[in-house]
C-alpha positions as CSV (number, residue, x, y, z in Angstrom):
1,X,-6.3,-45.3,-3.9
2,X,-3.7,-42.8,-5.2
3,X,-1.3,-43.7,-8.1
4,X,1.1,-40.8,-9.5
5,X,0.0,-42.6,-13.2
6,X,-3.6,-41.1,-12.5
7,X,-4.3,-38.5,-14.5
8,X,-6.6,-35.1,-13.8
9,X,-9.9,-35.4,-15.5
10,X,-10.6,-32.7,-18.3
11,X,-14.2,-31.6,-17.5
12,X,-14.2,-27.8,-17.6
13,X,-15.5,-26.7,-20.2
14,X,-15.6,-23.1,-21.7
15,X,-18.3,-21.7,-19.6
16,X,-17.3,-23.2,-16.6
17,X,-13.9,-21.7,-17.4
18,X,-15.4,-18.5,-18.0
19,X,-17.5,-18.6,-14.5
20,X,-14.1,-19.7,-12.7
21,X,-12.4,-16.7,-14.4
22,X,-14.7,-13.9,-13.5
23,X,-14.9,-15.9,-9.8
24,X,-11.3,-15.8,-9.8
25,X,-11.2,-11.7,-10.6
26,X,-14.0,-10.6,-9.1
27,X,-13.2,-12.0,-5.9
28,X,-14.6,-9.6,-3.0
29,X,-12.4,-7.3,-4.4
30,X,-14.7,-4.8,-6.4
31,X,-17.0,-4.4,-3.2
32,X,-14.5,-2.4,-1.4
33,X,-12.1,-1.1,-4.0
34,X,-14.3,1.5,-5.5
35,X,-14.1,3.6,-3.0
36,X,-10.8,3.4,-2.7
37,X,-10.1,4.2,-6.1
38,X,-12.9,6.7,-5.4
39,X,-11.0,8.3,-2.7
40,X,-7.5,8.8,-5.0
41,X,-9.4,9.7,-8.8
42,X,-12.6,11.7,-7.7
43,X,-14.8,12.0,-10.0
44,X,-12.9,9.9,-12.6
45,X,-13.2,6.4,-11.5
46,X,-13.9,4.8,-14.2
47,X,-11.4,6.1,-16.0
48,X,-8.9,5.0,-13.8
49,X,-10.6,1.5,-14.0
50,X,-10.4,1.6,-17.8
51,X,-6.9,2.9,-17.8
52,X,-6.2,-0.1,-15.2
53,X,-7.9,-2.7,-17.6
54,X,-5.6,-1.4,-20.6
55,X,-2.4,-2.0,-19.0
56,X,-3.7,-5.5,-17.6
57,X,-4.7,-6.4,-21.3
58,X,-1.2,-6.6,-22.4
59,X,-0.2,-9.6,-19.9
60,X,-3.7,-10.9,-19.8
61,X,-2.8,-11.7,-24.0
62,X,0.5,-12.9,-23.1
63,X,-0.5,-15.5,-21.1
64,X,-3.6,-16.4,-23.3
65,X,-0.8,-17.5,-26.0
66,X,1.3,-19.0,-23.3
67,X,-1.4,-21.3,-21.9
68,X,-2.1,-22.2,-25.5
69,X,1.7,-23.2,-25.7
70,X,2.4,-25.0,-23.1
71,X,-1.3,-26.3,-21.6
72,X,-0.5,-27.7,-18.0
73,X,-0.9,-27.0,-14.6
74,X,2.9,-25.6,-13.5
75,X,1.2,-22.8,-15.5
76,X,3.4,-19.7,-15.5
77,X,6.4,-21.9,-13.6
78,X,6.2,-23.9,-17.1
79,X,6.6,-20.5,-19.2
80,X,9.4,-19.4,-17.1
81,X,11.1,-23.1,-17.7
82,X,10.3,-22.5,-21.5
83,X,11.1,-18.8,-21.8
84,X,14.5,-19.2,-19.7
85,X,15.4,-22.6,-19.1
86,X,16.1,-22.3,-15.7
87,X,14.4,-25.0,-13.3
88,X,15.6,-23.0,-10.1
89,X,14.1,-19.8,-11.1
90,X,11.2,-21.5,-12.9
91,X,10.5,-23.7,-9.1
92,X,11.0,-20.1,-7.3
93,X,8.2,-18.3,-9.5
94,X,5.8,-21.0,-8.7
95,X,6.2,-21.3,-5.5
96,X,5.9,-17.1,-5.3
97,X,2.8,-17.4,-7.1
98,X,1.2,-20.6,-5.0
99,X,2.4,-18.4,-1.9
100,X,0.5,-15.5,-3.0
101,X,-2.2,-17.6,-3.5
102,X,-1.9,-18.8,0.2
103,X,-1.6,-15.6,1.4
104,X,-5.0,-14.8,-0.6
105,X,-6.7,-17.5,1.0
106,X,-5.5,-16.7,4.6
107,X,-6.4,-12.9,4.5
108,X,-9.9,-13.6,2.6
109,X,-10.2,-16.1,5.6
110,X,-9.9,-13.6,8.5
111,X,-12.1,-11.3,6.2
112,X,-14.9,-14.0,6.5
113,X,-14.4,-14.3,10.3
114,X,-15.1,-10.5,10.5
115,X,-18.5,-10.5,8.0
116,X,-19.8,-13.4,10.0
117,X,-19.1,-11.4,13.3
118,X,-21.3,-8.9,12.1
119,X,-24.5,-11.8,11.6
120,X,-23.4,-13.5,14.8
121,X,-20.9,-14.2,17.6
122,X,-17.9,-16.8,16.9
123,X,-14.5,-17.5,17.7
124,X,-12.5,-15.9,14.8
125,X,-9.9,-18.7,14.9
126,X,-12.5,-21.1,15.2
127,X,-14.0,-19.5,11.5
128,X,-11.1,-19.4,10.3
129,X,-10.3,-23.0,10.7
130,X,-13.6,-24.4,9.8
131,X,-13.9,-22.0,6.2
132,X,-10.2,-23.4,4.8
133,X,-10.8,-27.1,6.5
134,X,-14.7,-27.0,3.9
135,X,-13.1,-25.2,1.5
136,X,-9.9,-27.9,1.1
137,X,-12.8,-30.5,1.3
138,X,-14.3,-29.2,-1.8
139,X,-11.2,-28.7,-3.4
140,X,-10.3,-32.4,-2.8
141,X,-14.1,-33.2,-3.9
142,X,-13.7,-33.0,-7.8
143,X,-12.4,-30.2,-9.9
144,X,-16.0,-30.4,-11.5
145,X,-17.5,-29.9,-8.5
146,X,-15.8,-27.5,-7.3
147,X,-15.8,-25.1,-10.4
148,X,-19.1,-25.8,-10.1
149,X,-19.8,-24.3,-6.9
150,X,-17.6,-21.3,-7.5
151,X,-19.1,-21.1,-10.7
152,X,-22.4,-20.7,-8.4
153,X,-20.9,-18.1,-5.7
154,X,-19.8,-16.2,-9.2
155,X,-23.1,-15.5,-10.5
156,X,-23.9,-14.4,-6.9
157,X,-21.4,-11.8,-6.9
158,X,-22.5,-10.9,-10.3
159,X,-25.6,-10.9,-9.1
160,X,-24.9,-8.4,-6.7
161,X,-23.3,-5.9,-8.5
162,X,-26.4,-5.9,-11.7
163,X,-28.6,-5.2,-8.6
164,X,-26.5,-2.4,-8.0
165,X,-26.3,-1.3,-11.6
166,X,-30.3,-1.8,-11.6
167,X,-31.0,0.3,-8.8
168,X,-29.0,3.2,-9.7
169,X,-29.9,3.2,-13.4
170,X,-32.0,6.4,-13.2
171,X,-28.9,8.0,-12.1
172,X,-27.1,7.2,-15.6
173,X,-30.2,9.8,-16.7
174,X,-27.9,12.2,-15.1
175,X,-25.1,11.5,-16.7
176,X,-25.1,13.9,-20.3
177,X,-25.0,16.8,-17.5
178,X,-22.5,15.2,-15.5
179,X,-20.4,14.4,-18.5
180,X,-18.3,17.4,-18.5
181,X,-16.8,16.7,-14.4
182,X,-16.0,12.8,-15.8
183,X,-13.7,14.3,-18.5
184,X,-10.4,15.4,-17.3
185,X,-7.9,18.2,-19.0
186,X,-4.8,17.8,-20.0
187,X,-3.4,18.6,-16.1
188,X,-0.3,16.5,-15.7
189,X,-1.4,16.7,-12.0
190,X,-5.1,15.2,-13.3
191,X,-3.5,12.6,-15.1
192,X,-1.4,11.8,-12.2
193,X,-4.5,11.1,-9.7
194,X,-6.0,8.8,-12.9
195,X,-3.0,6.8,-13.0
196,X,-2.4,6.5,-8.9
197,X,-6.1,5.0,-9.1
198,X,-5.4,2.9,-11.7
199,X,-2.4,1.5,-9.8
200,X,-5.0,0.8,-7.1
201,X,-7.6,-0.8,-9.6
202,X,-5.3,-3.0,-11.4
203,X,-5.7,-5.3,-8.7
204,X,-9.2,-5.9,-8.8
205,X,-8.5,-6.9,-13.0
206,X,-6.0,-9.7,-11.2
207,X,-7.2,-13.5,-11.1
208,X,-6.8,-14.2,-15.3
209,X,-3.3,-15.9,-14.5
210,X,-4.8,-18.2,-12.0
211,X,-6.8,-19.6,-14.4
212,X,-4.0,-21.2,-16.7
213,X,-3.4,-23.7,-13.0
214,X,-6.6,-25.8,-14.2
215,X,-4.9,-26.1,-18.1
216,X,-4.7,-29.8,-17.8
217,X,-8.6,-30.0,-16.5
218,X,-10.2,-28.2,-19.3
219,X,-11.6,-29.7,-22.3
220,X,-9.6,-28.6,-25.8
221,X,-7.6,-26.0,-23.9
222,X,-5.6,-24.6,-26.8
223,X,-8.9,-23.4,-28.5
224,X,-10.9,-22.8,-25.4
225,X,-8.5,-20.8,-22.9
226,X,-7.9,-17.3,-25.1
227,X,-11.8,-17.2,-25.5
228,X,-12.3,-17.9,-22.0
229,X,-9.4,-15.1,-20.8
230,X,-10.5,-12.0,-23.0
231,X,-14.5,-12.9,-22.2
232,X,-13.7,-12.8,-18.5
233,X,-11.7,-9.6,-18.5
234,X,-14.9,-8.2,-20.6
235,X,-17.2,-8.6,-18.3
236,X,-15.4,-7.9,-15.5
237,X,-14.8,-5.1,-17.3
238,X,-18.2,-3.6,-18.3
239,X,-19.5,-4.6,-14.6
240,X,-16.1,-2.8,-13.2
241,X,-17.6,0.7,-15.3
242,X,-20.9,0.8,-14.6
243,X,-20.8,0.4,-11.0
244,X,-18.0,2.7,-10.3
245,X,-20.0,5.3,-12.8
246,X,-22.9,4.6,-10.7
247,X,-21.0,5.0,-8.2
248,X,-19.4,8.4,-8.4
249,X,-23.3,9.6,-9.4
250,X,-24.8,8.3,-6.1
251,X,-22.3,9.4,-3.7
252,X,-19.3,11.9,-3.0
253,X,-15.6,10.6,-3.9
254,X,-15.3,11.9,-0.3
255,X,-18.3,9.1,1.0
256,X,-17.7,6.7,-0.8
257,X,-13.2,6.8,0.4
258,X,-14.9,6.9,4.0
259,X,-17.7,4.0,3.1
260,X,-16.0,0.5,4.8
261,X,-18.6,-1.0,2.7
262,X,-19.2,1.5,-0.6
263,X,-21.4,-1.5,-2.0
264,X,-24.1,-1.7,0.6
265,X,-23.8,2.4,1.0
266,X,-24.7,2.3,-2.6
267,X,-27.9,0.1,-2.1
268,X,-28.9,2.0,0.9
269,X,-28.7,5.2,-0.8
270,X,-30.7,4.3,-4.3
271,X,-33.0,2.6,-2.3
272,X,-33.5,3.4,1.2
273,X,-33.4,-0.3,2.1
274,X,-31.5,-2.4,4.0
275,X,-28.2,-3.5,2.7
276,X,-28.0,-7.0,4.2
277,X,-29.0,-8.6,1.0
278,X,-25.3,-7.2,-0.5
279,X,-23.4,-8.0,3.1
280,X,-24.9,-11.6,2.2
281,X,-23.4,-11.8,-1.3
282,X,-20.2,-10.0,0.1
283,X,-19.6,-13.4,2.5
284,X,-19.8,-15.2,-0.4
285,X,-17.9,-13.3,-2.5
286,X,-15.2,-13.9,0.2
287,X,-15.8,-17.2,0.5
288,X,-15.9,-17.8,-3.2
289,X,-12.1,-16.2,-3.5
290,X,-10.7,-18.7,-0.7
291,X,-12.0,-22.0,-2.8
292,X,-10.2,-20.6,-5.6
293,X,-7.0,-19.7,-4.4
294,X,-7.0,-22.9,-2.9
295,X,-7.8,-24.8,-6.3
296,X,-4.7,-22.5,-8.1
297,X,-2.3,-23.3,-5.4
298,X,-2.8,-26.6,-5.0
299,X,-2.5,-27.2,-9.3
300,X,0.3,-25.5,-9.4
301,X,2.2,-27.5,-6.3
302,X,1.0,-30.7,-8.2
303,X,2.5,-29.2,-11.4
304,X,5.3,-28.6,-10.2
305,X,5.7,-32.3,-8.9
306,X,4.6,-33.9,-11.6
307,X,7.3,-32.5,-13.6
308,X,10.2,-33.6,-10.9
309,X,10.5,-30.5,-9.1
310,X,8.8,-31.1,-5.9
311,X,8.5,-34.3,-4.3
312,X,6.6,-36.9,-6.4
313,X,4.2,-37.5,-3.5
314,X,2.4,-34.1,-4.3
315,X,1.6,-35.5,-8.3
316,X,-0.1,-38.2,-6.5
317,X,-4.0,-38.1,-8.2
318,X,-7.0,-40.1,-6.4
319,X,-8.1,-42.6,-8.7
320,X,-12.1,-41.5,-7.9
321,X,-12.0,-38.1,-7.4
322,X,-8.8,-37.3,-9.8
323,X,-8.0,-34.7,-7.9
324,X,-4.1,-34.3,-6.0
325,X,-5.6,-35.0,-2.7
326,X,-1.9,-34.8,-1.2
327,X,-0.8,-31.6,-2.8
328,X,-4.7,-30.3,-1.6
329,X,-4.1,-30.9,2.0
330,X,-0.6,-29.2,2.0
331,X,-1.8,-25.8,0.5
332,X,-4.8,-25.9,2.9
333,X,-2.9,-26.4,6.4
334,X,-0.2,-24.0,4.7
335,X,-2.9,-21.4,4.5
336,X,-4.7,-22.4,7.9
337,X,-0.8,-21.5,9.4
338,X,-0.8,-18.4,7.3
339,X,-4.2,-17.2,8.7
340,X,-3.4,-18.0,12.1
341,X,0.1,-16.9,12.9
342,X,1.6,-15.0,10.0
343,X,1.4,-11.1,9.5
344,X,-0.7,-11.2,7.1
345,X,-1.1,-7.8,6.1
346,X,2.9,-7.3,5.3
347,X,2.8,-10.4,3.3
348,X,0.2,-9.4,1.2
349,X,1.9,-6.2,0.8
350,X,5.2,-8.0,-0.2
351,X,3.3,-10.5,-2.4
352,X,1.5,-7.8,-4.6
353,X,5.2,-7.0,-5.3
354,X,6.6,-10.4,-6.5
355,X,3.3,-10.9,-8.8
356,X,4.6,-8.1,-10.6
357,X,7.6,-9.0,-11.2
358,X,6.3,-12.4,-12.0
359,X,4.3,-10.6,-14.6
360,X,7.5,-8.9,-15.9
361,X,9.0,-12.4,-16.0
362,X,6.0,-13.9,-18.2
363,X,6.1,-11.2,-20.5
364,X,10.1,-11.1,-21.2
365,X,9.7,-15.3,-21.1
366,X,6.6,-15.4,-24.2
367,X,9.1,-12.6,-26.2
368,X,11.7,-15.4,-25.7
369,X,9.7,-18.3,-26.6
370,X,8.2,-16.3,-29.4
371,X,11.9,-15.4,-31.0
372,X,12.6,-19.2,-30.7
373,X,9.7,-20.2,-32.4
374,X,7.3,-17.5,-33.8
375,X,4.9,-19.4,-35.7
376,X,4.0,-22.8,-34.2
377,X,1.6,-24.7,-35.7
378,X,-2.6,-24.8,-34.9
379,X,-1.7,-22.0,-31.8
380,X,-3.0,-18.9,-31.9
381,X,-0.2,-16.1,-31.2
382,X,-0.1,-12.4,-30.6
383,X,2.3,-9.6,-32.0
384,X,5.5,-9.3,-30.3
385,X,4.6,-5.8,-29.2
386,X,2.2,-7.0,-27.1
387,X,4.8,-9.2,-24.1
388,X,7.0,-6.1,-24.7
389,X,4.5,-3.5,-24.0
390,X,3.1,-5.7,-21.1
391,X,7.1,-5.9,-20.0
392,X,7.7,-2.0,-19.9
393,X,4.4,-1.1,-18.2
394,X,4.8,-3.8,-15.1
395,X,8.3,-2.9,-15.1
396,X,6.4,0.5,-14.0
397,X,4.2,-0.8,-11.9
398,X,7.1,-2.2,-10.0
399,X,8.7,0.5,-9.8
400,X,6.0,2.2,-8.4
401,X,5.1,-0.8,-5.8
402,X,8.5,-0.6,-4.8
403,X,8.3,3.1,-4.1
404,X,5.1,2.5,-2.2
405,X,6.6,0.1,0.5
């Protein structure tokens, strides 16, 4: 029985945060992007990955205060209300950010369809369908349960990339003779390659904002979520640099811009083995993104609702599983449509866009917020130069994005 006086259970706690953090920016992302990056930076690929992870940093702080702030699951459309006091633009950014989410969840699906292809025959609609319709079941399961399992899926992906960083340690013997080829001049032209790759690479430091959807599910959230944010970007960070170093020791820029699967290549190559055991953790990589996607859009939908700005039917929490079984079902046949029907590949294009500006948006909202009030009592805040460096460097970003399309 459903009541909208139901409340979400808090039972995440700060490891199962963290787990849901790195699930949420690892993704499948990493195990194609490096030799993307690869292809644009050369030979210095991490350094565009660390040069990506410093401009991230800025809005990654921002909304560690934020969700410190204002701890519920409207998330950033809550810190657009507060920052700007505008319901219409504050329902607009979190539907933008719940569509992204959508559109997430729909291309990750059709990626799925294609890995399982490659075990065995199947209708990709079919796939399609039944991934989002198991996917929305878990959602709809238990927010413990289902942090849980992509808390599981997580340490698989991690899993997956130590294995790569343990089988090409000897080539990190190489690297004092390398070390002059990873160090760039002072080439504007240089520096431009660094920073086209770490436009590319940004996007695999993306997922930290989803996490603020779950606020009103996790234990002490004021103390626990600025740990959690900064320990996920961390290790996503150090795994992030050692297999793209690893990476650029093993193979060419030029194989690894032509690999379709630079992961397994990397396997194959330090080992000589077959690379099914990484096209295995891959799937669930892929599968792992969907779930979450699915969890942020749906909290923020029921956010959104609870605070009067969708209808009140999407607040509506089961009273067993205290999850918003309603606002679950919705996000899941939203993203069954998008998977189906929709172009997929322009949306995504278009929603990369709006996340940026919706990080522009956050930023200027916490400088707003933090002018009103600067010093709020038993939260932990960062210096105003941090929401406006984050502000000028999307603003960037943006520009560049825009460029792009």
């Amino acid at each position: 029985m459903a009541t909208q006086q139901e409340a979400l259970a808090r039972r995440i706690t700060l490891p199962l945060l963290i787990f849901y953090g790195l699930g949420n920016i690892l993704g499948a992302g990493i195990y194609v992007l490096v030799g993307e990056v690869a292809g644009i930076a050369g030979m210095f690929t991490p350094l565009s990955f660390l040069v990506a992870l410093g401009i991230v940093s800025f809005t990654a702080l921002s909304y560690s205060e934020l969700v410190t702030r204002f701890p519920v699951s409207a998330g950033v459309a809550a810190y657009i209300k507060e920052g700007f006091g505008s319901t219409p633009l504050s329902l607009a950014v979190g539907l933008t950010i719940a569509a992204a989410g959508l559109v997430s969840s729909a291309t990750i699906a059709r990626g799925f369809s294609g890995y399982l292809n490659e075990l065995f025959t199947i209708n990709d609609t079919i796939a399609v369908v039944c991934l989002l319709l198991l996917l929305g079941s878990i959602a709809v399961w238990g927010i413990r349960q289902s942090v849980l399992i992509a808390s599981l899926f997580t340490l698989m992906e991690i899993g997956g990339l130590l294995l790569i960083i343990i089988v090409g340690a000897p080539e990190l013997l190489e690297l004092p003779a390398q070390l002059p080829s990873l160090m760039p001049s002072f080439e504007l032209t240089l520096w431009g390659t660094i920073f086209v790759g770490a436009f590319l690479a940004f996007y695999a430091f993306l997922g930290f904002e989803d996490m603020v959807n779950i606020a009103e599910e996790v234990k002490e959230p004021t103390t626990v979520f600025p740990k959690a944010i900064i320990i996920s970007l961390i290790i996503a960070s150090l795994l992030y640099l050692s297999v793209s170093l690893i990476a650029i020791l093993l193979l060419s820029p030029a194989e690894l811009a032509e690999s379709k699967a630079p992961i397994a290549d990397l396997y194959h190559q330090a080992t000589g083995k077959s690379s099914t055991i990484i096209t295995l953790i891959g799937l669930f990589a892929i599968v792992n993104g969907a779930l979450i996607q699915i969890i942020m859009a749906s909290r923020i939908v029921y956010g959104m609702s609870a605070k009067g700005w969708l209808p009140h039917t999407l607040s509506l929490v089961n009273s067993k599983t205290h999850t918003p079984i309603v606002a679950t079902s919705l996000v899941t046949a939203v993203a069954i449509a998008f998977a189906l029907w929709l172009p997929i590949v322009v949306l995504a294009n278009i929603t990369s866009t709006l996340i940026l500006l919706v990080f522009t948006l956050v930023n200027i909202a916490l400088i707003r917020v933090k002018l009103k009030d600067p010093h709020p009592e038993n939260i932990k805040t960062v210096g105003l130069w941090i929401p406006i460096c984050g502000t000028i460097v999307n603003i960037i970003f943006l520009a560049l994005q825009l460029v792009a399309l």
